[in-house]
C-alpha positions as CSV (number, residue, x, y, z in Angstrom):
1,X,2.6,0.5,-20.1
2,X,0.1,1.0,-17.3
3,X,0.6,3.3,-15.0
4,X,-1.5,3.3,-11.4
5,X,-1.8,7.4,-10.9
6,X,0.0,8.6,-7.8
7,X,-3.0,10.2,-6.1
8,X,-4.9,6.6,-5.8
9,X,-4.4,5.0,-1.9
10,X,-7.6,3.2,-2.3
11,X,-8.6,0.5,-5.8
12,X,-11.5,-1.4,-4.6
13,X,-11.8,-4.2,-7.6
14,X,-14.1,-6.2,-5.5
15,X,-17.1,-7.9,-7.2
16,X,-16.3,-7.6,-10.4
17,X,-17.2,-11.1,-12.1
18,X,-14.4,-12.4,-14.1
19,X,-12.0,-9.1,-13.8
20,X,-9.0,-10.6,-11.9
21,X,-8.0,-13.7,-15.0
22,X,-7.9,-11.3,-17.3
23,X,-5.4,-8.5,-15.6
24,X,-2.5,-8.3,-17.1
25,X,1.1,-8.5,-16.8
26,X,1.3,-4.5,-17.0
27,X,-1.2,-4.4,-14.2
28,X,0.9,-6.4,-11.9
29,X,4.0,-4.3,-12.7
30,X,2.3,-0.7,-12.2
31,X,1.2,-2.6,-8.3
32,X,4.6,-3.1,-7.6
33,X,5.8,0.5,-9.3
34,X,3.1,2.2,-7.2
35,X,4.3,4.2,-4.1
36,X,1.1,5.8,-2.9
37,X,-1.6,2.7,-3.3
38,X,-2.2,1.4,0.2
39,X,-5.8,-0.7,-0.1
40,X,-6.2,-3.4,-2.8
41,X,-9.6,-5.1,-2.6
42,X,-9.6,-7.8,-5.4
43,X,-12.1,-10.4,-3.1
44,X,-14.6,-11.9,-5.1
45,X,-13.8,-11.0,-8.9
46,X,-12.8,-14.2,-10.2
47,X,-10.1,-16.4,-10.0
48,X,-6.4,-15.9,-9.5
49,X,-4.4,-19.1,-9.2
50,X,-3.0,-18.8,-12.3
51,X,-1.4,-15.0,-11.0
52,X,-0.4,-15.8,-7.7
53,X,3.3,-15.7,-8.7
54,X,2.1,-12.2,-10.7
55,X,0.7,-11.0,-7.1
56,X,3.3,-12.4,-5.3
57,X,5.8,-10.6,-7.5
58,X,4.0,-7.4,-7.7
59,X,3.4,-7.0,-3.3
60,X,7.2,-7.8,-3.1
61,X,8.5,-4.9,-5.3
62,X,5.8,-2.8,-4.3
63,X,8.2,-3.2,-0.7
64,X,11.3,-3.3,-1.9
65,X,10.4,0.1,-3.7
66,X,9.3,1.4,-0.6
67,X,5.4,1.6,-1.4
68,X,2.7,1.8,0.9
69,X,0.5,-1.2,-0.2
70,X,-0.3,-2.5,3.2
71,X,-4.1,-4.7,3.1
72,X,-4.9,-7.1,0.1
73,X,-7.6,-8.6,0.2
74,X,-8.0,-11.8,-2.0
75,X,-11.3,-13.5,-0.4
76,X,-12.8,-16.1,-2.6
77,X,-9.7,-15.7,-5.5
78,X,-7.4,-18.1,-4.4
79,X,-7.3,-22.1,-3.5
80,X,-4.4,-24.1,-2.6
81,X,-2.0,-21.9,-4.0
82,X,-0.6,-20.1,-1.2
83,X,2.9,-21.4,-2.0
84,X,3.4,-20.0,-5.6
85,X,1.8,-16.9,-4.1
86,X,4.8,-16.9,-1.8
87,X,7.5,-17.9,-4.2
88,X,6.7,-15.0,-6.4
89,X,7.7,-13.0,-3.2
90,X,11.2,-14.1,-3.6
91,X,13.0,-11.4,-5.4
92,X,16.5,-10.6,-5.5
């Protein structure tokens, strides 16, 4: 299992061509594990319509845990998708 380490508030993942299809499920649950990661910069490393429900998922236990992650930003990774972004945020 992935872990994100406790010390990191800042993963800049921005520009990295064709990174954010291939992250994984275990990357998505160490987000929303992580209590000390504040920044997430995924803009501009490929697409991520098929992990909006993933994201969605990981940013709403990341809250409900009571982690910090408070600025995502996703420019030029998602189109149209907005929705299943959203619907991953319902969690029980």
């Amino acid at each position: 299992m992935l872990r994100i380490s406790s010390s990191i508030e800042i993963l800049k993942l921005n520009s990295i061509s064709r990174l954010n299809p291939c992250l994984s499920r275990d990357f998505w649950s160490a987000l929303g594990e992580s209590k000390s990661l504040r920044v997430l910069d995924l803009s501009n490393s490929g697409d991520l319509n098929s992990k909006t429900e993933d994201l969605g998922r990981a940013i709403a236990f990341n809250a409900k845990r009571k982690g910090v992650l408070s600025y995502v930003n996703l420019t030029g990774t998602i189109s149209n998708t907005i929705n299943s972004l959203y619907f991953g945020m319902i969690i029980s």
